[in-house]
N, CA, C and O atoms as a GROMACS GRO file, in nm:
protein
  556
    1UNK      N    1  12.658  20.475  30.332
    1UNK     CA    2  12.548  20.568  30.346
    1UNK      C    3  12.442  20.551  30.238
    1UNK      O    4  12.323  20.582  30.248
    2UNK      N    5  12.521  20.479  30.102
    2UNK     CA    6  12.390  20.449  30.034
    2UNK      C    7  12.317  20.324  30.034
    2UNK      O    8  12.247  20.300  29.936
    3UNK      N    9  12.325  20.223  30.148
    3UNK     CA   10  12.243  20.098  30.128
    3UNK      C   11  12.136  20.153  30.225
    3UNK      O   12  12.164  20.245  30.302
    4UNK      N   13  12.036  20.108  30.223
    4UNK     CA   14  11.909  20.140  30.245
    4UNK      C   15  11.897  20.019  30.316
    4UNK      O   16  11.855  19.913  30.270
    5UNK      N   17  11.949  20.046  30.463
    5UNK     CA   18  11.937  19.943  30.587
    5UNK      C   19  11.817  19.997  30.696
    5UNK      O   20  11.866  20.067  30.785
    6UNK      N   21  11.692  19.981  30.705
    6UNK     CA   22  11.610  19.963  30.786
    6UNK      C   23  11.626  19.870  30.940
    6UNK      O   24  11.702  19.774  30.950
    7UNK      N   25  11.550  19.915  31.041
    7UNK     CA   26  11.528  19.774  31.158
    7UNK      C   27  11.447  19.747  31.115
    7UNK      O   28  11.344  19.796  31.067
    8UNK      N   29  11.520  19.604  31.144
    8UNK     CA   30  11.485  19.428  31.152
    8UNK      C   31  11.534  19.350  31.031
    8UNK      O   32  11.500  19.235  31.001
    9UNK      N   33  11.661  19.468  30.934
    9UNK     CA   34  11.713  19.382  30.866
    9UNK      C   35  11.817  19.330  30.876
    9UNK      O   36  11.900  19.376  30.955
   10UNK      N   37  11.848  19.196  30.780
   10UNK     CA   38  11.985  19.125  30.890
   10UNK      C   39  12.104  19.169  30.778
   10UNK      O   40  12.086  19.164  30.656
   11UNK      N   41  12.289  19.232  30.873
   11UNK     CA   42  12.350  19.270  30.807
   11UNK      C   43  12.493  19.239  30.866
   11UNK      O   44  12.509  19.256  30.987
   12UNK      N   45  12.588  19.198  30.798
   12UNK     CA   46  12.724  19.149  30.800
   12UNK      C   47  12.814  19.273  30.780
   12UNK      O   48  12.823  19.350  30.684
   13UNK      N   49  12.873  19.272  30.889
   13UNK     CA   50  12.936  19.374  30.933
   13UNK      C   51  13.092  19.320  30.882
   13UNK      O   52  13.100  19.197  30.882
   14UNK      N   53  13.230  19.400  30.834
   14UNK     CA   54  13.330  19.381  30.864
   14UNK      C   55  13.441  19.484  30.889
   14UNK      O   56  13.511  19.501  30.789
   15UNK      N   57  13.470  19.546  30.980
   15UNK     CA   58  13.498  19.693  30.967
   15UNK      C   59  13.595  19.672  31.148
   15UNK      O   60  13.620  19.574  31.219
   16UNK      N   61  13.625  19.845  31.163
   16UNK     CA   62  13.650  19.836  31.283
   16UNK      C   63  13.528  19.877  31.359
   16UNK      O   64  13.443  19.952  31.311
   17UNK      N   65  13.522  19.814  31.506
   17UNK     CA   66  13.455  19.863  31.594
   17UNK      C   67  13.469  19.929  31.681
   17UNK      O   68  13.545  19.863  31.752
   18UNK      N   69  13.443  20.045  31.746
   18UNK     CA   70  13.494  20.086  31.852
   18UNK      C   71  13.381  20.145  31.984
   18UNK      O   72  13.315  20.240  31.941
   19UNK      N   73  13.358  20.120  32.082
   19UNK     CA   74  13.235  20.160  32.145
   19UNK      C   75  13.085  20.093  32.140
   19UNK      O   76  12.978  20.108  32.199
   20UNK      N   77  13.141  20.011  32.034
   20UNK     CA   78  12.970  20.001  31.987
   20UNK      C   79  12.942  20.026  31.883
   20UNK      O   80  12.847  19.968  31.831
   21UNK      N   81  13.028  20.136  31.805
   21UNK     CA   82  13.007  20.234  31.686
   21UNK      C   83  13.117  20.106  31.558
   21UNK      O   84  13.223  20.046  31.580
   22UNK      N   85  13.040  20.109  31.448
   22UNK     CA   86  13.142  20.028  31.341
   22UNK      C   87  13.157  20.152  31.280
   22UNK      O   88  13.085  20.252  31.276
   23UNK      N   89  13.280  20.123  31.227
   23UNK     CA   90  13.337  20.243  31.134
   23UNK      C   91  13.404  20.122  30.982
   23UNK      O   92  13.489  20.034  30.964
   24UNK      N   93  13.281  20.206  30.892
   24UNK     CA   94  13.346  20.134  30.741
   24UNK      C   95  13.359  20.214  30.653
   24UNK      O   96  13.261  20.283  30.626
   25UNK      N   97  13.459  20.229  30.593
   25UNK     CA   98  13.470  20.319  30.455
   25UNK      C   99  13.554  20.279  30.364
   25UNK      O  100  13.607  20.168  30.361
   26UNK      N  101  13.574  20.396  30.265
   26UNK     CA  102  13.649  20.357  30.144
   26UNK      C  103  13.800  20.280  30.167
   26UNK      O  104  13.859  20.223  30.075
   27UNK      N  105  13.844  20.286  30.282
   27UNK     CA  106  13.982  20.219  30.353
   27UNK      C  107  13.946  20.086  30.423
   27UNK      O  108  14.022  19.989  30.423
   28UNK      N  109  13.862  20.089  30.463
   28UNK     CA  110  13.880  19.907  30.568
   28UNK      C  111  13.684  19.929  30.568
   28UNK      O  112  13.609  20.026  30.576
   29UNK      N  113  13.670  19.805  30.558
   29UNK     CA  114  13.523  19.732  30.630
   29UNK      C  115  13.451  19.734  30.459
   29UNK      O  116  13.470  19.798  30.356
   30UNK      N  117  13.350  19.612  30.510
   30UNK     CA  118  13.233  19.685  30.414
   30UNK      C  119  13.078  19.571  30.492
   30UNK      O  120  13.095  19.482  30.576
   31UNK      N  121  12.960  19.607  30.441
   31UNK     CA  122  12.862  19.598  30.509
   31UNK      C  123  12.792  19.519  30.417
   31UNK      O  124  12.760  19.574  30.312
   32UNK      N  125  12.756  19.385  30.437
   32UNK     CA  126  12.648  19.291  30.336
   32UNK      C  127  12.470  19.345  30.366
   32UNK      O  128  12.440  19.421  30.459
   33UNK      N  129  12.417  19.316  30.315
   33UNK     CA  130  12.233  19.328  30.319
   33UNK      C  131  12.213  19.172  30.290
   33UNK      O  132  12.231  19.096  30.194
   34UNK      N  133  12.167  19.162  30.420
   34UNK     CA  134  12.098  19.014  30.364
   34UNK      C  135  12.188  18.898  30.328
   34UNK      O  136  12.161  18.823  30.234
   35UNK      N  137  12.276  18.887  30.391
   35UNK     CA  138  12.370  18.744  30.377
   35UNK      C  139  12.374  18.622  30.429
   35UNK      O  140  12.462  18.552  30.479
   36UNK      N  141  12.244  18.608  30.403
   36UNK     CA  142  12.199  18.467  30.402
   36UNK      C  143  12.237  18.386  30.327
   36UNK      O  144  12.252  18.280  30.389
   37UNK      N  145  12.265  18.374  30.210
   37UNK     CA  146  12.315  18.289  30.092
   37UNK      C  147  12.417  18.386  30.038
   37UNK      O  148  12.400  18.494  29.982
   38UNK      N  149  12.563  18.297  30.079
   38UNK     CA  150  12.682  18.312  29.954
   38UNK      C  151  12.639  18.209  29.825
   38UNK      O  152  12.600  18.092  29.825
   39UNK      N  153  12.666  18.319  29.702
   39UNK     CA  154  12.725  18.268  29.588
   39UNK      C  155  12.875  18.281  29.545
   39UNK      O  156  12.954  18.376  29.550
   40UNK      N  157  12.886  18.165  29.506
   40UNK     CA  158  13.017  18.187  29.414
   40UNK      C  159  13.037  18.279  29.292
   40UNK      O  160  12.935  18.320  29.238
   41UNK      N  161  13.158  18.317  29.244
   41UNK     CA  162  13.170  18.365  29.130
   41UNK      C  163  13.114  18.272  29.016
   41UNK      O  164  13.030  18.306  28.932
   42UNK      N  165  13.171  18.155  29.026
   42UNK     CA  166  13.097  18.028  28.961
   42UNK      C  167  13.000  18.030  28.912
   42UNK      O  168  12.966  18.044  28.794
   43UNK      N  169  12.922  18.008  29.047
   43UNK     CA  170  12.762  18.010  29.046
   43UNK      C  171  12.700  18.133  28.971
   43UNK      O  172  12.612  18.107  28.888
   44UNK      N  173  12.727  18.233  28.986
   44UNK     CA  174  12.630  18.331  28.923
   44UNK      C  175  12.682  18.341  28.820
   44UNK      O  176  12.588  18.362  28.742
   45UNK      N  177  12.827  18.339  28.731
   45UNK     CA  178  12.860  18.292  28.594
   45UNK      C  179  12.761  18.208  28.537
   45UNK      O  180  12.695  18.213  28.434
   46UNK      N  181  12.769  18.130  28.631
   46UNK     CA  182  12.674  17.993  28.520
   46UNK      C  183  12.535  18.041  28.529
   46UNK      O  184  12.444  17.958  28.533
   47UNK      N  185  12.519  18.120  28.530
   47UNK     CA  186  12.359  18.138  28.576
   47UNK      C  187  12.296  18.284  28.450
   47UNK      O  188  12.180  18.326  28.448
   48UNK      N  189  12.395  18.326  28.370
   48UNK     CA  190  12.353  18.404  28.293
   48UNK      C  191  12.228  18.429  28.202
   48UNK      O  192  12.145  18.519  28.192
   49UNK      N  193  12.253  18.303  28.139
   49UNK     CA  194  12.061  18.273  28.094
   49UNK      C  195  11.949  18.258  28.184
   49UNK      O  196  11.834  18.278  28.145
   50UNK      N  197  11.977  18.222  28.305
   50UNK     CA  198  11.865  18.219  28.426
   50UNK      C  199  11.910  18.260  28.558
   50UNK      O  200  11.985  18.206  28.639
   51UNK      N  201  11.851  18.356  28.560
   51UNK     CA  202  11.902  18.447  28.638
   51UNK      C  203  11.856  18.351  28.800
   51UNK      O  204  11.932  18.358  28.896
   52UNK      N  205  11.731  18.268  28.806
   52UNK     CA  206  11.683  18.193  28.915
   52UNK      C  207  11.779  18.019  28.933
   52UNK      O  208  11.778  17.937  29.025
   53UNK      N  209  11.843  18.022  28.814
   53UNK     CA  210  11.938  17.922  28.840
   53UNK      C  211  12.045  17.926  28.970
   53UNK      O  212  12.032  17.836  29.052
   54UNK      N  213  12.134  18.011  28.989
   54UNK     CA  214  12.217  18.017  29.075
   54UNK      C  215  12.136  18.000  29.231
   54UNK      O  216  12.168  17.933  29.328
   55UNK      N  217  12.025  18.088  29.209
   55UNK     CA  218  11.992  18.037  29.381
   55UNK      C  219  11.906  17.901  29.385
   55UNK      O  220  11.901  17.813  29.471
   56UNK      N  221  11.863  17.909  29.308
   56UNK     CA  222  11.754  17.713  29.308
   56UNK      C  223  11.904  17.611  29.334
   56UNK      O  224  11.897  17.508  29.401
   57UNK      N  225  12.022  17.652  29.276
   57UNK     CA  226  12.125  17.510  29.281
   57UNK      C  227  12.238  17.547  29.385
   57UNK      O  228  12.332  17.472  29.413
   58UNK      N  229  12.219  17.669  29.437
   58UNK     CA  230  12.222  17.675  29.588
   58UNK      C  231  12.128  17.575  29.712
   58UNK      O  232  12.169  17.481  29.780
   59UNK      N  233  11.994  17.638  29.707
   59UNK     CA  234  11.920  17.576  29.795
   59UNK      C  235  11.927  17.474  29.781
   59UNK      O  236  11.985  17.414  29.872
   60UNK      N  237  11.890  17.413  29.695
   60UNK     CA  238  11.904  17.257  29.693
   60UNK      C  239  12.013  17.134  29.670
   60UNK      O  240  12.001  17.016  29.636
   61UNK      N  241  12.129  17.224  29.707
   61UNK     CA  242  12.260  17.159  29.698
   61UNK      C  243  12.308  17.061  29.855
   61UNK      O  244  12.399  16.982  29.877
   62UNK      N  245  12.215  17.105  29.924
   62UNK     CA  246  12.246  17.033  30.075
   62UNK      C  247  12.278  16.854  30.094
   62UNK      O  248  12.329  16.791  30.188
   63UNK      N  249  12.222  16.808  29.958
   63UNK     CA  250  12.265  16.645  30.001
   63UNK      C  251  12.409  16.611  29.920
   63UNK      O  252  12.466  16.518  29.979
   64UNK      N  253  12.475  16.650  29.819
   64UNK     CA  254  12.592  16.678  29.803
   64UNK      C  255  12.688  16.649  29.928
   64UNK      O  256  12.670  16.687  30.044
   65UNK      N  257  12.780  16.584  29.885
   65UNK     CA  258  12.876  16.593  29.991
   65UNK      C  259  12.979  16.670  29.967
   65UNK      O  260  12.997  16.732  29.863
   66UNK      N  261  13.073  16.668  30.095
   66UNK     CA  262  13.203  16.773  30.020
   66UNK      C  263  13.285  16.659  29.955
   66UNK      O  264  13.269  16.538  29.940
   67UNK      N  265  13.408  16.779  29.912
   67UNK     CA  266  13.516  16.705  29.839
   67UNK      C  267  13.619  16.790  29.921
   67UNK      O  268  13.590  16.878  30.003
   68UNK      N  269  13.787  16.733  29.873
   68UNK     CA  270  13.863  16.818  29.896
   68UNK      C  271  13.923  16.914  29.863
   68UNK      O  272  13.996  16.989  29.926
   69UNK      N  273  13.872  16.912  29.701
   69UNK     CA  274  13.903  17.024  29.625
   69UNK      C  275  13.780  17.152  29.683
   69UNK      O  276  13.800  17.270  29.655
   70UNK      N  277  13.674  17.114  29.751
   70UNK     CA  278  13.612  17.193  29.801
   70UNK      C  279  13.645  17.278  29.954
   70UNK      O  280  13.634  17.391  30.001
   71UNK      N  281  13.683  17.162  29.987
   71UNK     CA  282  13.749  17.221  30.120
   71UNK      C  283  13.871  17.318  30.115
   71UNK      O  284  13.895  17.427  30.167
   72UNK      N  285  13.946  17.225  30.022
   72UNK     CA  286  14.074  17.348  30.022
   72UNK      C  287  14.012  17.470  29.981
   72UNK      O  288  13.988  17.532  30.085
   73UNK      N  289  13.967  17.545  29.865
   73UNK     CA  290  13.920  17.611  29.806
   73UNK      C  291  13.824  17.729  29.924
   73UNK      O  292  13.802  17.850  29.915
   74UNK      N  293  13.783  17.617  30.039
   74UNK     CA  294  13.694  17.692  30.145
   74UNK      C  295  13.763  17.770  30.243
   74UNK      O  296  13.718  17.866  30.304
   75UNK      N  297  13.918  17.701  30.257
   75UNK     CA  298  14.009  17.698  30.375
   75UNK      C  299  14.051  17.867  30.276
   75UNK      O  300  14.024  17.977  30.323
   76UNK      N  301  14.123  17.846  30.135
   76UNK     CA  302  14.224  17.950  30.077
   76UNK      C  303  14.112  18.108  30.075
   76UNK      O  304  14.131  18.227  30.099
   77UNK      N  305  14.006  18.032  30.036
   77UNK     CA  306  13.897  18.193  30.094
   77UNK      C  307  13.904  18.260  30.192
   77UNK      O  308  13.906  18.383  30.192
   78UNK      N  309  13.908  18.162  30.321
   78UNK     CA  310  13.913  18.161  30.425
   78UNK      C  311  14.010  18.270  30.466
   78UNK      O  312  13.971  18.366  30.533
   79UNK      N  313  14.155  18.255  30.424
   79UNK     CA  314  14.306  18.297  30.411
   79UNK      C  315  14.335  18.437  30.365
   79UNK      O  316  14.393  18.540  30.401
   80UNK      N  317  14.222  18.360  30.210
   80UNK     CA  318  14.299  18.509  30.175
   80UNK      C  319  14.191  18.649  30.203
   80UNK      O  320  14.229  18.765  30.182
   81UNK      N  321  14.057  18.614  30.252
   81UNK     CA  322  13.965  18.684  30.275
   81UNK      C  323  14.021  18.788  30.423
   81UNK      O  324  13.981  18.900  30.455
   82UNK      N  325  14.117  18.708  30.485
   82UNK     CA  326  14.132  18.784  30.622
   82UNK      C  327  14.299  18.858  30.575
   82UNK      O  328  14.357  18.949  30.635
   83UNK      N  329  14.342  18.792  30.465
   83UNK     CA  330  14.494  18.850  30.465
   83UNK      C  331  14.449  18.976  30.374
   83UNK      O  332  14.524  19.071  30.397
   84UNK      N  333  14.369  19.001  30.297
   84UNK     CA  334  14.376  19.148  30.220
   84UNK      C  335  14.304  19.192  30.307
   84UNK      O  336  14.361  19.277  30.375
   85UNK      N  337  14.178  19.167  30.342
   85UNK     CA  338  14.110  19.292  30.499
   85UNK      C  339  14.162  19.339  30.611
   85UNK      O  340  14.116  19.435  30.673
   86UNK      N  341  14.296  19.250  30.656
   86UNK     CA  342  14.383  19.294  30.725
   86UNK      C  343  14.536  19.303  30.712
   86UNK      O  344  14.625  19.289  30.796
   87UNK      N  345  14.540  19.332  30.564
   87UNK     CA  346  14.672  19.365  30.519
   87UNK      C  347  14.753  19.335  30.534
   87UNK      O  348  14.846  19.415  30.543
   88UNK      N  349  14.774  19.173  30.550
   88UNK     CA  350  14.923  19.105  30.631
   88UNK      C  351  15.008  19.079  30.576
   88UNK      O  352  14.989  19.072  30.455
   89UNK      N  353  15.105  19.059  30.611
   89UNK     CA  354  15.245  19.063  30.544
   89UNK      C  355  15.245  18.864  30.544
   89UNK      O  356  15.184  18.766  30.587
   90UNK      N  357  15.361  18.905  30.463
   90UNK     CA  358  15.328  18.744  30.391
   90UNK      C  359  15.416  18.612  30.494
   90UNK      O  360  15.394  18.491  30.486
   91UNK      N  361  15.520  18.681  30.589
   91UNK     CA  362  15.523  18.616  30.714
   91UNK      C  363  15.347  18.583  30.824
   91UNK      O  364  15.316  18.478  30.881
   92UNK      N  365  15.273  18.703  30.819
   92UNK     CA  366  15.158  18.700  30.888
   92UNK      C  367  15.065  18.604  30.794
   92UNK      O  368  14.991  18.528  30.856
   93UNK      N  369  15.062  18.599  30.677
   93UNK     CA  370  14.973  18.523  30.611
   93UNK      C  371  15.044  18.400  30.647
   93UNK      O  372  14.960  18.326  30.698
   94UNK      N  373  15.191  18.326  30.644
   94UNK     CA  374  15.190  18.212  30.671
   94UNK      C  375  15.097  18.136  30.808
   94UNK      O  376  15.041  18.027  30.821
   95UNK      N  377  15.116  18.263  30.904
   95UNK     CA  378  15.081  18.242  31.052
   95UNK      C  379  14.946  18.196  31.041
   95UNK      O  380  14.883  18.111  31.104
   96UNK      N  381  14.915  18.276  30.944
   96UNK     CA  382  14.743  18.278  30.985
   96UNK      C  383  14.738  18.153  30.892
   96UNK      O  384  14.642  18.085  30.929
   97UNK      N  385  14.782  18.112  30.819
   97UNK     CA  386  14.708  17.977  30.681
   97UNK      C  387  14.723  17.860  30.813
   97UNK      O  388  14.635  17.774  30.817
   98UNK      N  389  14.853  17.856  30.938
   98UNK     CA  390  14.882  17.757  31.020
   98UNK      C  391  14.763  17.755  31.124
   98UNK      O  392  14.699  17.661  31.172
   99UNK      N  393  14.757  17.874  31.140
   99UNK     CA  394  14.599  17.889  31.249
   99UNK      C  395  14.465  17.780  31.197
   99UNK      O  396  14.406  17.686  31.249
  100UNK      N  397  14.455  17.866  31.042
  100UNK     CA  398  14.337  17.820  31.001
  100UNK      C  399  14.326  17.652  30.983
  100UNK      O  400  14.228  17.579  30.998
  101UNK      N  401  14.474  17.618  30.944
  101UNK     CA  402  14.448  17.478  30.848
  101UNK      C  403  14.467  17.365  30.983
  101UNK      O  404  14.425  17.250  30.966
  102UNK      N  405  14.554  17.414  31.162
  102UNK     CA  406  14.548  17.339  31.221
  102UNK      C  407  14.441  17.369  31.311
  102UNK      O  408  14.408  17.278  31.386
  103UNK      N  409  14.381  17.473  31.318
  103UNK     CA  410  14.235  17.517  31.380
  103UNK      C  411  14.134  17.404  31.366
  103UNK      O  412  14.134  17.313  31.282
  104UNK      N  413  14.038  17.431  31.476
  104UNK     CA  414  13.959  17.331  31.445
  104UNK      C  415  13.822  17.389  31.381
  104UNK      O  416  13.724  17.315  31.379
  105UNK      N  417  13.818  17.478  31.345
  105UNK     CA  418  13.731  17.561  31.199
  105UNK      C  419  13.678  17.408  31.084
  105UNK      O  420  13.566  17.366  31.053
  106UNK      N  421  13.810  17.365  31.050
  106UNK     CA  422  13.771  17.287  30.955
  106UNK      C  423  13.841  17.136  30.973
  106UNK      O  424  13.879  17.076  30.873
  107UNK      N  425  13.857  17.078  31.108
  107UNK     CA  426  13.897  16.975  31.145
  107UNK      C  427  13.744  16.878  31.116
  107UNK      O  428  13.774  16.790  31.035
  108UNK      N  429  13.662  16.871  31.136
  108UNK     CA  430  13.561  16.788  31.128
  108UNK      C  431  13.540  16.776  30.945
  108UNK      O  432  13.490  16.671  30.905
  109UNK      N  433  13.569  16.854  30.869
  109UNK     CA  434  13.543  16.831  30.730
  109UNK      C  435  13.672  16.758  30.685
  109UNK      O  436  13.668  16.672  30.596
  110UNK      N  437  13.793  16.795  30.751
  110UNK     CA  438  13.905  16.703  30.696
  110UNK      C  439  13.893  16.538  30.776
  110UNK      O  440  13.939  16.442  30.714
  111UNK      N  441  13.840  16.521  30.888
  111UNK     CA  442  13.820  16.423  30.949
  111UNK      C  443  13.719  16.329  30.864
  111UNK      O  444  13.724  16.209  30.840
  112UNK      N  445  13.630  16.426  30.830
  112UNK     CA  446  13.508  16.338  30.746
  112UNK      C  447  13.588  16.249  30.606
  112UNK      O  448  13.592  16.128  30.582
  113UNK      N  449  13.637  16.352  30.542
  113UNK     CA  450  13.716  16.330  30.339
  113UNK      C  451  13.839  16.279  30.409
  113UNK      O  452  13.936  16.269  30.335
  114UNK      N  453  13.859  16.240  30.551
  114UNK     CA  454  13.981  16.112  30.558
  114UNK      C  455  14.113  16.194  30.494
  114UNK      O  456  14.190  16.150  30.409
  115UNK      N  457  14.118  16.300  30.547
  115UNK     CA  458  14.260  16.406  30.521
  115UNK      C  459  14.324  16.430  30.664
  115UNK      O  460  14.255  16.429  30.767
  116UNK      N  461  14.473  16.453  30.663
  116UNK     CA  462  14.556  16.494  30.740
  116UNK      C  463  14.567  16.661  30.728
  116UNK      O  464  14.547  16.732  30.629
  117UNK      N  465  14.613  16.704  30.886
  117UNK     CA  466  14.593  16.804  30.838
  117UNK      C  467  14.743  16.912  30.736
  117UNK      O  468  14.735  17.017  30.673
  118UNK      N  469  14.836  16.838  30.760
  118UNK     CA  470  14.939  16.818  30.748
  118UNK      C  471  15.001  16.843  30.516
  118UNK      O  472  15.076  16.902  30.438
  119UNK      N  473  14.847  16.700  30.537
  119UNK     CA  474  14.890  16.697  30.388
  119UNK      C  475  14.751  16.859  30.327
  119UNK      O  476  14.776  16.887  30.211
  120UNK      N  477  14.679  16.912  30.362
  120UNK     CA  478  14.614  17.046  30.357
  120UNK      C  479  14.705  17.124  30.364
  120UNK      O  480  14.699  17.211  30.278
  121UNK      N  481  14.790  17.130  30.432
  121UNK     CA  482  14.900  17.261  30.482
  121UNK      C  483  14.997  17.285  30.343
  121UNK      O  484  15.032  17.390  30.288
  122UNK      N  485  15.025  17.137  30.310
  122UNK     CA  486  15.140  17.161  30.180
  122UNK      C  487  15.013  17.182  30.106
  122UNK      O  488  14.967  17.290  30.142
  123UNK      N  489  14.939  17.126  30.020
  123UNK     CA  490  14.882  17.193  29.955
  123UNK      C  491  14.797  17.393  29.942
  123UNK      O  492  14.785  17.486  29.863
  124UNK      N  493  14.778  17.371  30.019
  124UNK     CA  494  14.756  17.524  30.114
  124UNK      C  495  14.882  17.663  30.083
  124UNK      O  496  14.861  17.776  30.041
  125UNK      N  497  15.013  17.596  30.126
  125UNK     CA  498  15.078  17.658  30.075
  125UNK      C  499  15.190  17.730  29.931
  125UNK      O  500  15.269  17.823  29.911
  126UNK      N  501  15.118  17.592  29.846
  126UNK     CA  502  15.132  17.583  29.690
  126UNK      C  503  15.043  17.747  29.658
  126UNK      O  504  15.108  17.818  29.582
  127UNK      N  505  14.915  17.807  29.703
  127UNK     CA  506  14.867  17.871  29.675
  127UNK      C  507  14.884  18.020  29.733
  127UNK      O  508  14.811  18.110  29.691
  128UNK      N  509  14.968  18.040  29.817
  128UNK     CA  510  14.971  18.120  29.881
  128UNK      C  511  15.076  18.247  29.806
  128UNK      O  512  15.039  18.364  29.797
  129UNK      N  513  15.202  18.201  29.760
  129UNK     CA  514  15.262  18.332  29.654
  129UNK      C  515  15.188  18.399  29.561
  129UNK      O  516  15.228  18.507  29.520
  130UNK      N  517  15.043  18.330  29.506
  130UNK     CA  518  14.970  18.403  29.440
  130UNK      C  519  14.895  18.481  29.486
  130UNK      O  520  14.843  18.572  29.422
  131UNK      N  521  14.875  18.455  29.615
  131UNK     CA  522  14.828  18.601  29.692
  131UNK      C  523  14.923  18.659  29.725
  131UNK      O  524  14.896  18.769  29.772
  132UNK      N  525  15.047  18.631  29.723
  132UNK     CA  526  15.093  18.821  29.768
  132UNK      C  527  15.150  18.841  29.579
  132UNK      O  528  15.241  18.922  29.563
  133UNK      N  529  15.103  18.778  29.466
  133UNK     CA  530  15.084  18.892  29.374
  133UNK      C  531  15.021  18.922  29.373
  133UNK      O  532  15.028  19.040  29.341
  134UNK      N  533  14.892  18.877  29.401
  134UNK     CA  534  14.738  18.955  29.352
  134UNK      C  535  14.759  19.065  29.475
  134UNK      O  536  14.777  19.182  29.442
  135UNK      N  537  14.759  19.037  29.581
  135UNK     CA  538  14.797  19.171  29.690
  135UNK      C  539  14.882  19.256  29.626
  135UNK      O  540  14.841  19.366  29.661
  136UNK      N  541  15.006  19.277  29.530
  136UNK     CA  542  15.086  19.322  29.478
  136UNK      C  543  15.038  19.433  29.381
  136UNK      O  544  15.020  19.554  29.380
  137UNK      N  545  15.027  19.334  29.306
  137UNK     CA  546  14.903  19.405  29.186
  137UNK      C  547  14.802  19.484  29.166
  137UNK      O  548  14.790  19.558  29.068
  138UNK      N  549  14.701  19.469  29.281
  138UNK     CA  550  14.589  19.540  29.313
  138UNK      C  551  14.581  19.591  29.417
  138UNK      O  552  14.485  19.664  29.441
  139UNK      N  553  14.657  19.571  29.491
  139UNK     CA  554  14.623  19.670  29.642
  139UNK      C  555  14.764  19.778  29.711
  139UNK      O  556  14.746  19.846  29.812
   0.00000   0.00000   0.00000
């Protein structure tokens, strides 16, 4: 109720829906303004002395290629972004890391960096007990 959302602005919804109607509150959902550009935690760390740094080495990061330390890193966001918003149990988080990592979401980036998807999965799941402490811990 306190973001100051006008029409014709663009906004990222994650909540339940029902009817038509989203329902977000202090329990499940929350609502972006303008999510056009993700930053990293990274990125806006490094950006303390210049505050116009983080988005200039955004925009102009497009000829960069990936890596796999990037990909994984994209995939475990991926994971753990849907396992704390939907509270899964750590049988359901395996399910879902198998969805994501044999999905074809990110088959064309492992196809490109010449990865199996196979050898993603073991690595993938090296990371995964640390989310159900951080789920532990904080939620």
């Amino acid at each position: 109720e306190s973001v100051p959302v006008v029409p014709g602005d663009i906004v990222h919804l994650e909540g339940e829906c029902s009817s038509g109607t989203w329902v977000i509150n202090a329990q499940c959902g929350y609502l972006v303004l303008y999510p056009d550009l993700l930053l990293s935690g990274t990125t806006i760390s490094s950006s303390i002395r210049c505050m116009r740094r983080a988005v200039l080495s955004e925009r102009f990061r497009g000829s960069e290629s990936g890596s796999r330390q990037m990909l994984i890193g994209t995939i475990l966001h991926d994971i753990f972004q849907q396992s704390v918003t939907n509270n899964l149990t750590p049988e359901k988080v395996q399910e879902l890391a198998n969805k994501i990592v044999y999905g074809q979401k990110y088959l064309k980036e492992m196809y490109h960096l010449n990865l199996k998807q196979a050898e993603i999965m073991q690595e993938v799941e090296e990371y995964l007990p640390s989310f159900f402490k951080w789920a532990e811990d904080f939620m």
